[in-house]
N, C-alpha and C positions, 0 to 999 in steps of 0.2 A: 504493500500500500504506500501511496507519496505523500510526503511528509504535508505537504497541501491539504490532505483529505482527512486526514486526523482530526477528531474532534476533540479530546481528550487533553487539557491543555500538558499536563504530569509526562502523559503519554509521549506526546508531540515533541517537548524539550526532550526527552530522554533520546527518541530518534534523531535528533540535530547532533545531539552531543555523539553519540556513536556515528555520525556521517562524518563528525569530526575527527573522530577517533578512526577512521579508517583512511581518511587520508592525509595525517599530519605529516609522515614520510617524504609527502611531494608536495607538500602544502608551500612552502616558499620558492620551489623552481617554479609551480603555478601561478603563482602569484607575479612573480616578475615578468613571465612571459607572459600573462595576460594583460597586463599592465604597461608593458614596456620598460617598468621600472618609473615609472611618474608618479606613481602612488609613496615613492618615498619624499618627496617635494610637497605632497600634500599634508606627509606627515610630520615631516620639519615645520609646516607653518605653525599646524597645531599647536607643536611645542614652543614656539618663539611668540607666539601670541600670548599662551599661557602666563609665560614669563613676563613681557610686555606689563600686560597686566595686574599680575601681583607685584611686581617693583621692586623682589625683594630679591637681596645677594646668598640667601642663604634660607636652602627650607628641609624640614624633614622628611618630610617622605608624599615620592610620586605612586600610585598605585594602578595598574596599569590591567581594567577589568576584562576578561575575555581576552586572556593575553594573546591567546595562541600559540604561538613561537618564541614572542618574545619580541619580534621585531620593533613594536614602538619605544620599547627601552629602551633599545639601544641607540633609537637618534634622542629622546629624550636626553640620554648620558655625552650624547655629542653636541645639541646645542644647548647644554647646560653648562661645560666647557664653553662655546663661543660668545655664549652673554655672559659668562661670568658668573654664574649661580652657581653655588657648592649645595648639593643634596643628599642629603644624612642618609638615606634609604630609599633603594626600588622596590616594591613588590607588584610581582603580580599574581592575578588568580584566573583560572578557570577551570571548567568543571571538566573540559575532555583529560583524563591522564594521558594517551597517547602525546598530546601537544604538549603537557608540559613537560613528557620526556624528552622531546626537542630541545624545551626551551631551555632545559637545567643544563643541555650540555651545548647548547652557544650562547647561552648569557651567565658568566660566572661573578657578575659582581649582585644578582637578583636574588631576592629570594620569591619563590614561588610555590603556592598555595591552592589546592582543586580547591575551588567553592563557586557559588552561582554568585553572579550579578543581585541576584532577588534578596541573599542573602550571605552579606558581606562577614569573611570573617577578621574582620579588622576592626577594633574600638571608637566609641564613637568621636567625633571631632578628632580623627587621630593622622589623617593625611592632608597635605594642601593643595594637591590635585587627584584627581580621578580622570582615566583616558578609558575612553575604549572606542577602537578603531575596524567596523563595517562588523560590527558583533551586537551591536543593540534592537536591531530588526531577529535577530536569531534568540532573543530571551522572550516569552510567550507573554510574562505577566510584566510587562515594560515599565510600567507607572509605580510597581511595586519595588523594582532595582534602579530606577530614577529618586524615588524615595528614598533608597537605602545609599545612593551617592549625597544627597545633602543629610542624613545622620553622620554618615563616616568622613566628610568633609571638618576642617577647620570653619570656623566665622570665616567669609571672605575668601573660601576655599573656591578653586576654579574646577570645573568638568568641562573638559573637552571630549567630543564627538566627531569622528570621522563615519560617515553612514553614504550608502545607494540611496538616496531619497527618491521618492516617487515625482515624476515629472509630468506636468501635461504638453505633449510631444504634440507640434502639428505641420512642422516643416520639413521641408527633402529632407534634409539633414538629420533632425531628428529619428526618422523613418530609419535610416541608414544606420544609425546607432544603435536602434531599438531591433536591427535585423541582427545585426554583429552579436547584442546582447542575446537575444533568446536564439543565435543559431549557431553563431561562430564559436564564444564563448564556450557550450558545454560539449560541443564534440573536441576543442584543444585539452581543456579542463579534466574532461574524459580519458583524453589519450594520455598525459600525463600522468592521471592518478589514479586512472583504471576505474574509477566509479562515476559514470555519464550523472545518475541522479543526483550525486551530490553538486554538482555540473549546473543541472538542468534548474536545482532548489536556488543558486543563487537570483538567475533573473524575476521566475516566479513569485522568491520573496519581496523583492524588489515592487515589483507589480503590487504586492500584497500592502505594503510597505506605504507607511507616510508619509504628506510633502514635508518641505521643510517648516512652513506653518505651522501644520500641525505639531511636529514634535518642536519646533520654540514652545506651543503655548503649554504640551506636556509639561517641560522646566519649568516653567514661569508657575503652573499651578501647584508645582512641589514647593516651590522657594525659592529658583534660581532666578535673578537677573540674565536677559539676556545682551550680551559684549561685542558680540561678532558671530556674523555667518556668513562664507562667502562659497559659492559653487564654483567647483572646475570642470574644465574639461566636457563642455559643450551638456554640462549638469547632471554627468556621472554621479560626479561623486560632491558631498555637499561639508562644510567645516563648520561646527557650532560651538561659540564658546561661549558658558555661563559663570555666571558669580554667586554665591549663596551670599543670601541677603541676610 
């Protein structure tokens, strides 16, 4: 059954989390090749806006949810170096253990932790940022681990979001993007990582998936101010950054 038709919400996360768990192994050569490797420029802004924003030279701990691999840590740890910000602690969590096996053996200054987005295990007010990057469409009870990033935030704590936001497409161009996403996309995604469906769930969720509207005004009715959001890349992919109020 695909992971679309699941009614169950328990259910539903459990099968994303195993789709994940089956292809952590090729999960970053997939990723770059789908990508071309752009999605790291998208993920540097994240972190220098972050930074932008809180002002400050010196913070304890970045927490990086749905990590998967690991990958946003590590540019977090390199434009933490280039602004100048010294940070006491990374962590990150998610619930696939396949990916965090990955992620313990290319990121050795991290500590990393299974748990769900919904249900953070880290103290409260106890990081001064929260990332997670094209993982918040894949958490079922969204407004409940939206919730649970403004508990485990500092006062003035930042969340950044990298996500697929939902677009409404009505030109050539769009059309052409929208073919690449539901056709090109999960036959490469496929041949790399050997499972077309987990391939096929990215655009589909996408579809399923919020505009950028929508999920500002999610934050906004948890507690976050929102700081900036700006789309790339003809509205792939979309960058949201908020503030606890």
């Amino acid at each position: 059954m695909g992971i679309e038709k699941l009614t169950n919400k328990e259910e539903k996360q459990q099968k994303i989390v195993e789709m994940f768990d089956d292809i952590a192994s090729t999960y970053d050569l997939a990723n770059r090749v789908l990508s071309m490797g752009i999605d790291i420029q998208w993920r540097k802004k994240g972190c220098d806006k972050a930074f932008e924003i809180l002002g400050k030279d010196k913070l304890t701990q970045i927490t990086d949810v749905a990590t998967g691999t690991g990958d946003l840590l590590i540019y977090w740890k390199e434009q933490a170096a280039k602004n100048g910000v010294e940070i006491e602690k990374y962590v990150g969590i998610d619930p696939s253990v396949g990916m965090l096996e990955v992620a313990r053996k290319k990121v050795d200054f991290a500590t990393f932790i299974e748990g769900k987005a919904q249900e953070l295990p880290i103290e409260d007010e106890s990081t001064d940022v929260i990332s997670i990057s094209y993982g918040i469409r894949n958490v079922v009870d969204r407004v409940e681990a939206l919730q649970e990033f403004h508990r485990a935030l500092k006062p003035d704590g930042i969340v950044v979001i990298l996500e697929f936001t939902k677009q409404e497409r009505r030109g050539v161009l769009d059309k052409v993007v929208d073919f690449g996403m539901k056709n090109i996309l999960p036959r490469i995604g496929g041949l790399i990582s050997k499972n077309y469906e987990a391939y096929k769930y990215l655009p589909d969720s996408i579809e399923e998936f919020l505009t950028t509207k929508m999920l500002s005004d999610e934050l906004e009715s948890v507690g976050f101010e929102m700081k900036y959001t700006k789309s790339f890349s003809m509205g792939i992919s979309t960058l949201l950054v908020a503030q606890k109020k």
